[in-house]
C-alpha positions in Angstrom: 177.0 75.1 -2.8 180.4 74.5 -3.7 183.1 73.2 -1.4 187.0 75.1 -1.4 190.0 72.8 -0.6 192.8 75.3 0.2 196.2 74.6 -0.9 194.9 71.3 -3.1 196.8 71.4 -6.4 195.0 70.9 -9.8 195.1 67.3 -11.0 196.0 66.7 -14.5 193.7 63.9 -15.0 191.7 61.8 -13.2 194.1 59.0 -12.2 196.0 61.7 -10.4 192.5 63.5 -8.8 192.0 63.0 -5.1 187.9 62.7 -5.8 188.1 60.2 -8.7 187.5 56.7 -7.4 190.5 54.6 -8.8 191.0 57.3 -11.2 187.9 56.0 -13.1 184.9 57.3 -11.0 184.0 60.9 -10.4 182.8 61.0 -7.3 181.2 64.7 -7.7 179.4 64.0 -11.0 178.8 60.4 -11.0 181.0 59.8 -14.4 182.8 57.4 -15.4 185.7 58.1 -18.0 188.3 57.1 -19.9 190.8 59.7 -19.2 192.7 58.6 -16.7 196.1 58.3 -18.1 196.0 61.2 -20.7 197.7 64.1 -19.9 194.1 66.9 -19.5 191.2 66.9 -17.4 188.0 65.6 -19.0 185.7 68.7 -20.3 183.1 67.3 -17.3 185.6 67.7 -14.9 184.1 70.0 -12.1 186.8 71.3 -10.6 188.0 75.0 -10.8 191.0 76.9 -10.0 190.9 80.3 -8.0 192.7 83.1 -10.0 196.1 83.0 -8.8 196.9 85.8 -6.1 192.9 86.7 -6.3 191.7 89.3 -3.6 188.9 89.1 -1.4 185.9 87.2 -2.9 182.3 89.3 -1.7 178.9 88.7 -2.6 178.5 91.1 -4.9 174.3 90.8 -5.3 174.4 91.4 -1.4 176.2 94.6 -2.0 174.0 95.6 -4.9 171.0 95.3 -3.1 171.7 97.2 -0.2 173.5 100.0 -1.5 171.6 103.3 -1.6 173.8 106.2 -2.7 178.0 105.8 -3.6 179.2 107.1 0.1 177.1 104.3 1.8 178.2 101.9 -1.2 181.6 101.7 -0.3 181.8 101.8 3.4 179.3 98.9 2.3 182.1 96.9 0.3 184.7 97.4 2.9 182.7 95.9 5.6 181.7 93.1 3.6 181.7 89.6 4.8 184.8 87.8 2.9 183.8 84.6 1.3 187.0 83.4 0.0 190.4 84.8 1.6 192.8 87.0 -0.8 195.7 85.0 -1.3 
């Protein structure tokens, strides 16, 4: 399961990440690096950006599964339970 943190910005490396323990220590997948003072994220980093502006996030498998013909199919998507908030 992954974990959303609204309105955190992207850190540029790890001394500046709020999960890296004194900038060293990734606290999500138990690294230890040497980036901390260059100007990029490490390619382990595991932290992701949302699209900017996105819309509403769905489960689309749920919707696949239980849609039966198209009329049903989209009354299915608009009362689908948002998972993420359109920004």
């Amino acid at each position: 399961m992954s974990v959303l943190i609204k309105d955190m910005h992207m850190p540029k490396n790890c001394a500046e990440c709020p999960v890296a323990l004194s900038g060293k220590y990734c606290r999500i997948n138990h690294t230890y690096t040497t980036f901390r003072t260059l100007p990029f994220r490490p390619d382990h980093c595991p932290l992701m950006e949302l699209p900017e502006h996105h819309g509403r996030l769905v489960d689309a498998e749920y919707l696949k599964k239980h849609a039966d013909e198209w009329l049903s199919t989209y009354n299915l998507i608009d009362s689908a339970e948002t998972i993420v908030e359109a920004e």
